[in-house]
N, C-alpha and C positions, 0 to 999 in steps of 0.2 A: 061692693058686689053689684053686678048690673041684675038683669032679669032673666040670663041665660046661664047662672053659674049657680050652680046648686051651695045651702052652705057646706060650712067645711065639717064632717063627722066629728065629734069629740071623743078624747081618748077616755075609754070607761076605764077608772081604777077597779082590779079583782082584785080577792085574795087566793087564786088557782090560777093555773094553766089559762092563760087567756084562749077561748073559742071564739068567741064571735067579731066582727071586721072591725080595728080600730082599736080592740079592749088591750090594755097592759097592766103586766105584773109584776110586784116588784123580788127582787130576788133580796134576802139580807144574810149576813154572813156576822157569827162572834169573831172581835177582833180582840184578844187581851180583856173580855169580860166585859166588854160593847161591842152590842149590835149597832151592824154599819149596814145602808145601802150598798151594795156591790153589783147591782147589775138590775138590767130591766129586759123583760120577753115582753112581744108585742104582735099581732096578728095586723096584718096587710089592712091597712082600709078599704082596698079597692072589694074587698069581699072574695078574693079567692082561696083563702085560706092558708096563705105563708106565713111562717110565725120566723121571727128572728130574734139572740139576742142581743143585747147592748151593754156593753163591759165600764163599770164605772171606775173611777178613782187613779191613781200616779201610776200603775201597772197596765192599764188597759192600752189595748194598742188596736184601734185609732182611739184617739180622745174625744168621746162623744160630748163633752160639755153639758154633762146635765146639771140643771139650775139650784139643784138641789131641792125642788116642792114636789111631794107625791101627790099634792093632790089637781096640778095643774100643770104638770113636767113640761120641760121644753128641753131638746136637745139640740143645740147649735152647729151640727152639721147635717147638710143632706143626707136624707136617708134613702136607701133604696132595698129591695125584701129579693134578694137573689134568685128566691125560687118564685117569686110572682108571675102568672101567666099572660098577666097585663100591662107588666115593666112600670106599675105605678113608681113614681120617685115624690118625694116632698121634703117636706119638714114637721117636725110637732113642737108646735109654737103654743104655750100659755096651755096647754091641754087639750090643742085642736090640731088634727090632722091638716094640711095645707101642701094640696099638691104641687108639684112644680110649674111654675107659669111656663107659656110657650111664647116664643118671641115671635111677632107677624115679622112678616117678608115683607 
């Protein structure tokens, strides 16, 4: 990280509705008398308030690749918050939001 780039927000684990920029929740579902992760909601980092969610396991369609840690997720494709007014894109890598780099010219 140089002196011009802010760090990267971390994603706060809730147990609610995520509000504030960054935070995620995990959704769980009984499956045959186990609880499974099935899914995660997450609020935009950029701070505009888009909330999206991410569909886990052999059914979900796209395969977001989650790592399986709640408490430092990472999901292995870019993401992007459809309704974001700021078109933030990234990743969340190890529990940290990581926006998209921009390639120079």
């Amino acid at each position: 990280m140089n002196a011009h780039q802010a760090p990267s927000p971390k994603a706060m684990i809730v147990g609610r509705t995520p509000v504030h920029p960054g935070e995620v929740s995990f959704y769980c579902e009984d499956v045959e008398g186990y609880v499974a992760v099935a899914g995660m909601s997450a609020r935009c980092p950029c701070g505009c308030g888009a909330e999206r969610f991410f569909w886990f396991g052999a059914d979900a369609d796209p395969d977001w690749g989650w790592n399986g840690n709640d408490t430092e997720p990472s999901l292995h494709r870019e993401i992007g918050f459809p309704s974001c007014t700021t078109g933030w894109r990234g990743r969340l890598t190890h529990g940290r939001w990581l926006p998209r780099r921009t390639r120079r010219t």
